[in-house]
VEXDREN-2710 file (C-alpha; in Angstrom, 1 decimal):
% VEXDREN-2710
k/r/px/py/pz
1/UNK/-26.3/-5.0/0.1
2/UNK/-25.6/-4.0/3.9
3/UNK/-25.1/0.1/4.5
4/UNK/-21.8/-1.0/5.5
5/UNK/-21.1/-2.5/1.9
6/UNK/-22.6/1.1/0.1
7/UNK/-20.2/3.0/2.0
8/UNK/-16.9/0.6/0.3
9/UNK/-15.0/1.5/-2.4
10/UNK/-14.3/-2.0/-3.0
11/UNK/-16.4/-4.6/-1.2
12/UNK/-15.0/-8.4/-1.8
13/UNK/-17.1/-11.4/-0.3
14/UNK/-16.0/-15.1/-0.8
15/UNK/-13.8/-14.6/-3.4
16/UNK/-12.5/-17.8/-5.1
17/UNK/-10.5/-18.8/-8.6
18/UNK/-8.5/-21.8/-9.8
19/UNK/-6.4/-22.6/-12.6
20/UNK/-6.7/-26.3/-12.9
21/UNK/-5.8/-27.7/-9.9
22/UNK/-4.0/-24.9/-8.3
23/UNK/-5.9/-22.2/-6.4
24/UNK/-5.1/-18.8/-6.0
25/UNK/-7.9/-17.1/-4.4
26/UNK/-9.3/-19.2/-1.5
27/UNK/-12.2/-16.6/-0.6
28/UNK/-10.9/-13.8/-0.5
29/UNK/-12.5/-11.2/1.8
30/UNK/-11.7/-7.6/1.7
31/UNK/-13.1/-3.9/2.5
32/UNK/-11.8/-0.8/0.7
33/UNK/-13.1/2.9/2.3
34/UNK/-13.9/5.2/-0.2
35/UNK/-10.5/7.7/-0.5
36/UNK/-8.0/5.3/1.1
37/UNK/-4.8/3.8/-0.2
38/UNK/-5.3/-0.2/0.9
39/UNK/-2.5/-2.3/0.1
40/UNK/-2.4/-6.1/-1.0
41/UNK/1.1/-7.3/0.6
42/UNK/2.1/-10.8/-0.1
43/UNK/5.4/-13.0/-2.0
44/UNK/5.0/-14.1/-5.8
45/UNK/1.9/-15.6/-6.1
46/UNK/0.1/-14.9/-3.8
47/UNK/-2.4/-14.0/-5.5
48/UNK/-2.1/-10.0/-5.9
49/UNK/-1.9/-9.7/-9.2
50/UNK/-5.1/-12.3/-10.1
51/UNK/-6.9/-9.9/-7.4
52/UNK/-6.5/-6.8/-9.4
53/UNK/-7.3/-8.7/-12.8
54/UNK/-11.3/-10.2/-11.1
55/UNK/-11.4/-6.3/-9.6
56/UNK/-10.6/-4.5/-12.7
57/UNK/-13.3/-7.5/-15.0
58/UNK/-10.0/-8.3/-16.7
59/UNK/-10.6/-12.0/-15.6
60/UNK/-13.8/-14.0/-14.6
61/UNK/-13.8/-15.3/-10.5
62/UNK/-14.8/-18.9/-10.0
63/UNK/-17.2/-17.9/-6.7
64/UNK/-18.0/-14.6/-4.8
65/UNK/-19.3/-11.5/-5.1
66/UNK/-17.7/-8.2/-5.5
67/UNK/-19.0/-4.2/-5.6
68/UNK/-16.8/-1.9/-7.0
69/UNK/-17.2/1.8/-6.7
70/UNK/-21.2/1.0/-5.5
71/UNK/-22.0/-1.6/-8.5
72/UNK/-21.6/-5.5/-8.6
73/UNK/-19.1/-6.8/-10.9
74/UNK/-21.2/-9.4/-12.2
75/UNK/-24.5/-7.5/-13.2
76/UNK/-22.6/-4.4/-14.2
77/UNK/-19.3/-4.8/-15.5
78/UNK/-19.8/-1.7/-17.5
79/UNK/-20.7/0.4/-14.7
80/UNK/-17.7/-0.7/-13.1
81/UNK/-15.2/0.0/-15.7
82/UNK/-16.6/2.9/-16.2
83/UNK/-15.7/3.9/-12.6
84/UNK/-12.0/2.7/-12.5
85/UNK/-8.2/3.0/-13.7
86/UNK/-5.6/0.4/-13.8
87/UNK/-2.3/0.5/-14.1
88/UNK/0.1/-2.7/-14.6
89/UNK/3.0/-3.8/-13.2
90/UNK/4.5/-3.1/-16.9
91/UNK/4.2/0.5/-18.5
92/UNK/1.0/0.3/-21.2
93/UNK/2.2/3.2/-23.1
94/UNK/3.2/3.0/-27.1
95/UNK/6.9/3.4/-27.6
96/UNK/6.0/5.1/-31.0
97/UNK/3.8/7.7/-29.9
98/UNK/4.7/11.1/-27.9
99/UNK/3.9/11.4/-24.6
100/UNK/0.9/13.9/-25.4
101/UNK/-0.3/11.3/-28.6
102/UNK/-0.4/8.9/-25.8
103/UNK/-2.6/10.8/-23.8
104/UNK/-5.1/11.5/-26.7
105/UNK/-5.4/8.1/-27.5
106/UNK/-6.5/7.6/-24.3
107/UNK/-9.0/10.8/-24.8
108/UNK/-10.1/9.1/-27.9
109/UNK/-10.7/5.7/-26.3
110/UNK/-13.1/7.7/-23.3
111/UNK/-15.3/8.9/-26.1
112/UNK/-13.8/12.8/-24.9
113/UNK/-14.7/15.3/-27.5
114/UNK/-11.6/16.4/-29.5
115/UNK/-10.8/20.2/-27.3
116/UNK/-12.0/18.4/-24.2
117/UNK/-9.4/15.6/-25.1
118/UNK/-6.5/17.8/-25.6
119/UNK/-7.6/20.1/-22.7
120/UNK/-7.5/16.6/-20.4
121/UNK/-4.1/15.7/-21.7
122/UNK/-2.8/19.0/-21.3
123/UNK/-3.7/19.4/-18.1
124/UNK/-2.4/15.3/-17.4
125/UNK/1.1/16.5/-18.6
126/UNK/1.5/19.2/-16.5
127/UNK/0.6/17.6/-13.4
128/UNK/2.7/14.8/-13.9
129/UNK/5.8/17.1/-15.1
130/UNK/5.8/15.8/-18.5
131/UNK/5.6/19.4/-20.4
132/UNK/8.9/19.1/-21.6
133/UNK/8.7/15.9/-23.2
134/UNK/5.3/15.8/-24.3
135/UNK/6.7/16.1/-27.9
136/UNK/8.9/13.2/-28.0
137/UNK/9.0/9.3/-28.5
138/UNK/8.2/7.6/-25.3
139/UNK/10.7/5.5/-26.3
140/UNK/13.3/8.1/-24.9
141/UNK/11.4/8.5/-21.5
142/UNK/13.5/7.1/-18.6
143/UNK/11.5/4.7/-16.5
144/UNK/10.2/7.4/-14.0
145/UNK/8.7/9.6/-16.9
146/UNK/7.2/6.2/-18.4
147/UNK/5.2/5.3/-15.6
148/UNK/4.3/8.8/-15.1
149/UNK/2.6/8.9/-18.0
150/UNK/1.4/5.1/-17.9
151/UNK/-0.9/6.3/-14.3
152/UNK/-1.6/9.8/-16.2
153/UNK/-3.2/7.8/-19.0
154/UNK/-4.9/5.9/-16.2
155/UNK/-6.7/9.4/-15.0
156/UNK/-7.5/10.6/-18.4
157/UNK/-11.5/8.8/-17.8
158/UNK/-11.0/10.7/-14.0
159/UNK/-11.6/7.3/-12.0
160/UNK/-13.3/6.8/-8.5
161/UNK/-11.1/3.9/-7.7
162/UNK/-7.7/3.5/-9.3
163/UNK/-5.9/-0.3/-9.1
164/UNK/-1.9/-0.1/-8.7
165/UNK/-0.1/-3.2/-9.3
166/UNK/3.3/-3.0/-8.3
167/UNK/3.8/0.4/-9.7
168/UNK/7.3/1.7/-8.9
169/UNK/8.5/-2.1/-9.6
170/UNK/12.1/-1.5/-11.1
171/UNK/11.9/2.5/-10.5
172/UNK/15.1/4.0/-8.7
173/UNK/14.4/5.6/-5.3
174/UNK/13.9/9.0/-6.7
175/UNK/11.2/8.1/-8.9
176/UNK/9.6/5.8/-6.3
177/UNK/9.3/8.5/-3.8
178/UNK/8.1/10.6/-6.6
179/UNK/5.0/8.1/-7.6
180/UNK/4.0/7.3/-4.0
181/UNK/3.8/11.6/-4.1
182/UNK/1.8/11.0/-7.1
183/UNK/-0.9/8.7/-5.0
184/UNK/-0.9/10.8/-1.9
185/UNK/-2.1/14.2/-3.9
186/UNK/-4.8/11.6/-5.6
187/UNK/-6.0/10.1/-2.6
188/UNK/-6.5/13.8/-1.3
189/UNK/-8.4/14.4/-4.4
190/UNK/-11.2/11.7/-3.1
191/UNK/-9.7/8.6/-5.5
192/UNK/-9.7/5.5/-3.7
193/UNK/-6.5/3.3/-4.6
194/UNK/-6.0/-0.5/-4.3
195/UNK/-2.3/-1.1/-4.4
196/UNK/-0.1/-4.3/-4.7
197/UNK/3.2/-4.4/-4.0
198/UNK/6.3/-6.4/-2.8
199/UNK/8.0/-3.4/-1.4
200/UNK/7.3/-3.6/2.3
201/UNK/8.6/-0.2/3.0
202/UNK/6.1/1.2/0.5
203/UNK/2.9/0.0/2.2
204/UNK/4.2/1.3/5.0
205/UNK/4.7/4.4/3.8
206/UNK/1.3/4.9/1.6
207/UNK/-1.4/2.6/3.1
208/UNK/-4.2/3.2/5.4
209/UNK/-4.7/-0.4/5.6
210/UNK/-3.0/-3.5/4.5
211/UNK/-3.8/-7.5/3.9
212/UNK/-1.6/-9.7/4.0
213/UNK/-2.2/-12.1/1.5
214/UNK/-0.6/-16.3/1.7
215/UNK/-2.4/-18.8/-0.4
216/UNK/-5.2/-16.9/-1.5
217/UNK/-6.0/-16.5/2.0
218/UNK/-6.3/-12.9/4.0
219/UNK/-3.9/-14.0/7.1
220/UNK/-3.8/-10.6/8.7
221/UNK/-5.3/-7.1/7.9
222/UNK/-4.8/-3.6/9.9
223/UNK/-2.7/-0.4/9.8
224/UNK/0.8/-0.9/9.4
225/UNK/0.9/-0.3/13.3
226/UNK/-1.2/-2.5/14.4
227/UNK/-0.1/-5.3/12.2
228/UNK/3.9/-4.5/14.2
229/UNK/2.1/-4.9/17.6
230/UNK/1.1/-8.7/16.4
231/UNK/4.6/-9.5/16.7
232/UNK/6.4/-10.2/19.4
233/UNK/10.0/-8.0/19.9
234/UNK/8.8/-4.4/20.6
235/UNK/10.5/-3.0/23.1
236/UNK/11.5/0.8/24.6
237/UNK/14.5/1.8/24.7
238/UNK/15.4/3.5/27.8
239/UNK/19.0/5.7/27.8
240/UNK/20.5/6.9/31.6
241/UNK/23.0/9.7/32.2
242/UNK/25.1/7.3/34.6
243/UNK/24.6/4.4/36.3
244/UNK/22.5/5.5/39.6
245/UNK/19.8/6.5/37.3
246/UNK/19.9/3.3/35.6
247/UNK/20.0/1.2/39.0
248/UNK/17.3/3.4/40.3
249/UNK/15.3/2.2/36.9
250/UNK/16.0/-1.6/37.8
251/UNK/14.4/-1.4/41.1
252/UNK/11.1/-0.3/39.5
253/UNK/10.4/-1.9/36.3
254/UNK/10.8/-6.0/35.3
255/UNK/11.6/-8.3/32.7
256/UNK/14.4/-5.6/31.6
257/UNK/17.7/-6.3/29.6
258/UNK/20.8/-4.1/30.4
259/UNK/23.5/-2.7/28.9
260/UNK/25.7/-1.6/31.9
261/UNK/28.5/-0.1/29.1
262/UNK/25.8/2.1/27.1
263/UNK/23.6/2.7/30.2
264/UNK/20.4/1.4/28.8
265/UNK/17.5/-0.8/29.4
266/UNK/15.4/-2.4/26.9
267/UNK/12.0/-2.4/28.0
268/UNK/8.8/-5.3/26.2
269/UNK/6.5/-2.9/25.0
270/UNK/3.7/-3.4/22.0
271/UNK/4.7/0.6/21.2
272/UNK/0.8/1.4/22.5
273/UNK/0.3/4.9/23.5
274/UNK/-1.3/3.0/26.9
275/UNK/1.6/0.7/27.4
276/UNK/4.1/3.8/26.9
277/UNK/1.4/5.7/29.6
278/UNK/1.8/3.2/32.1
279/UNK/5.9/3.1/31.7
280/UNK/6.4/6.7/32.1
281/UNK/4.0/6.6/35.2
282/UNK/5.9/4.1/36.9
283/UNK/9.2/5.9/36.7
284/UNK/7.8/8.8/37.0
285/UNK/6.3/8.0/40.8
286/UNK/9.2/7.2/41.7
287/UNK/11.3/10.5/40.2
288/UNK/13.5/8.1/38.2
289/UNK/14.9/10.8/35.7
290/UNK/15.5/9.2/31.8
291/UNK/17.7/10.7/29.6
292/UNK/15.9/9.4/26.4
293/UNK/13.4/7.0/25.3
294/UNK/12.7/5.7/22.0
295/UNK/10.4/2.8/20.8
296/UNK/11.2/0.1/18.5
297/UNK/8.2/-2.3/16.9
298/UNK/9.1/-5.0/14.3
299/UNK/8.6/-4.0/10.7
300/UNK/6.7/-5.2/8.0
301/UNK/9.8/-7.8/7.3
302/UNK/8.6/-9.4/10.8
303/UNK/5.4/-9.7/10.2
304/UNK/5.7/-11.2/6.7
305/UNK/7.8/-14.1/8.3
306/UNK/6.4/-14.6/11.2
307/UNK/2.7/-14.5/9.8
308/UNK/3.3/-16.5/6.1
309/UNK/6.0/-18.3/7.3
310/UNK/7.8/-17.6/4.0
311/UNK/11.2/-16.0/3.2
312/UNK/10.4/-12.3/3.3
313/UNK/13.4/-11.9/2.7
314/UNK/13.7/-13.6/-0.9
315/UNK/10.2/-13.0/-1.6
316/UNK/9.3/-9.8/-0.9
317/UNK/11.6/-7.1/-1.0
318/UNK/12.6/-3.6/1.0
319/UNK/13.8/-0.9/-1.4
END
C-alpha cells in the first residue's frame, strides 16, 4: 500500500465484474480524499450502481483491489462495514414502524446500548427535522421526510465514508436542495461521501471531484470546472456602451463573433483565470473601456455528450 493509497478514503485499483457475458466494470480506477463529496456521473448502466454494491461488500468483484476507509475489502470486509453507511436509490425504511422505532432498530442492529440507542436516535431526529413526526407511521412521511430518515438511519453506526446512490432520485426541488444541505453539513463534519447520480446539476453542485463513468470505463475525472474546459465552446462575453467601443475592441482581439444590434463580442475562452488575465490585458493596453464581461463554459450536459457519446439528454437528466 503506497502513502498515497493510506491517505484515500476510497482507493479502487483494476476493478473488474461481469454478469455472463456482459461487463460492467472494465477496471475501474478511482481515488476518494478523505472528507470529500466525489461523484460517479454516468447513463443507466453504467455501472454506478454495481460500483456502490463491490464498495459497500454487498457484491463480490471479479478482479481488483479496493481499500475502503484504510482496510482492503477482501481481507477485512468487517472492518470495512464497520466503517461505512449506505443509502439506496430506494428508501430502506419500514412503513410500519415510526420514524423514531426506525431509528432504534437501527441502534439495535449497531449493538448500541438501549439509553445510548435512544440518545443517538434522538439526537438523528432532530438534526434531520423529524421531531414532529417521530411518533408516526413512516407510511405518512412524504418522500423528503422518508429519505431523511433513510440517510439518518445511515448515521446511526456514525460512518467514516457514507455511499449515496442516487439519493434525491424522485424528490421535488425543495427536498433535493434540502438533502444536498444534508451532505454539505456531513462533509464538514469529516465524512467522506461517494455519490451516484444522474442529475448533472447535482454533481455540479456537491462534488469536489467527479468520474465520468461509460462502459465500466473511467472516461474523464476532475472538478466540475475543469471537466467544462475539456470541451470546446467557452467563450466571454464582452458587452459595449456603443459601437466605437466595440470597433475599438475588433481592432485588438481575433477570432471574435459580433453582434452589431446588442453591441457585443463573443470571445473563445477555456474560462481560465490566465486566459481571462491575458484578455483583460490586451484591452486594457490599449484603454478599450468594456461595459461588462461575463464567461460562459459548457455544462455537465456537454461534457456528457461530447465525452460518452450517449444521449445526455435521455439518459441522464437535469432537475
Amino acid at each position: 500500500m503506497t502513502s498515497k493509497q493510506s491517505r484515500a478514503a476510497i482507493a479502487v485499483t483494476g476493478l473488474r465484474k461481469s454478469f455472463g457475458d456482459h461487463v460492467v466494470l472494465d477496471g475501474l480506477e478511482l481515488e476518494v480524499r478523505q472528507g470529500t463529496v466525489f461523484a460517479l456521473l454516468g447513463a443507466n448502466g453504467a455501472g454506478k450502481t454495481t460500483t456502490v454494491k463491490i464498495l459497500s461488500t454487498l457484491l463480490s468483484a471479479d478482479a481488483g483491489e479496493v481499500r475502503v476507509a484504510g482496510h482492503d475489502l477482501t481481507r477485512e470486509p468487517d472492518a470495512v462495514r464497520a466503517a461505512i453507511g449506505v443509502t439506496g436509490q430506494f428508501s430502506a425504511v419500514d412503513n410500519l414502524l415510526t420514524g423514531e422505532e426506525n431509528l432504534l432498530l437501527m441502534a439495535d442492529l449497531h449493538h448500541l446500548a438501549r439509553r445510548a440507542g435512544r440518545q443517538r436516535a434522538a439526537e438523528l431526529l432532530e438534526r434531520f427535522d423529524l421531531v414532529e413526526a417521530a411518533g408516526k407511521p413512516v407510511s405518512t412521511y412524504s418522500g423528503g421526510m422518508r429519505r431523511r430518515l433513510d440517510l439518518a438511519m445511515t448515521l446511526v453506526g456514525s460512518p467514516r465514508v457514507i455511499f449515496l446512490d442516487e439519493p434525491t432520485t424522485g424528490l421535488d426541488p425543495r427536498s433535493r436542495r434540502g438533502m444536498w444541505q444534508i451532505i454539505r453539513e456531513l462533509v464538514a463534519d469529516g465524512v467522506t461521501i461517494l455519490l451516484t447520480t444522474q442529475y448533472l446539476a447535482e454533481a455540479d453542485e456537491l462534488a469536489d471531484r467527479i468520474a465520468l463513468l461509460d462502459q465500466g470505463r473511467v472516461v474523464a475525472e476532475g472538478t466540475a470546472a475543469e471537466l467544462k474546459r475539456r470541451i470546446p465552446g467557452g467563450h466571454v462575453r464582452l458587452r459595449f456602451a456603443d459601437a466605437e467601443r466595440l470597433d475599438a475592441a475588433l481592432r485588438v482581439l481575433d477570432q471574435v463573433s459580433r453582434d452589431t444590434d446588442a453591441l457585443t463580442l463573443r470571445v473563445p475562452s477555456d474560462g481560465s483565470l490566465r486566459s481571462l488575465k491575458t484578455l483583460i490585458g490586451l484591452l486594457d493596453d490599449r484603454a478599450v473601456e468594456v461595459d461588462e464581461l461575463s464567461v460562459h463554459t459548457p455544462d455537465l450536459d456537454d461534457v456528457f455528450l461530447a465525452l460518452t457519446g450517449n444521449p445526455a439528454k435521455e439518459k441522464v437528466t437535469t432537475p
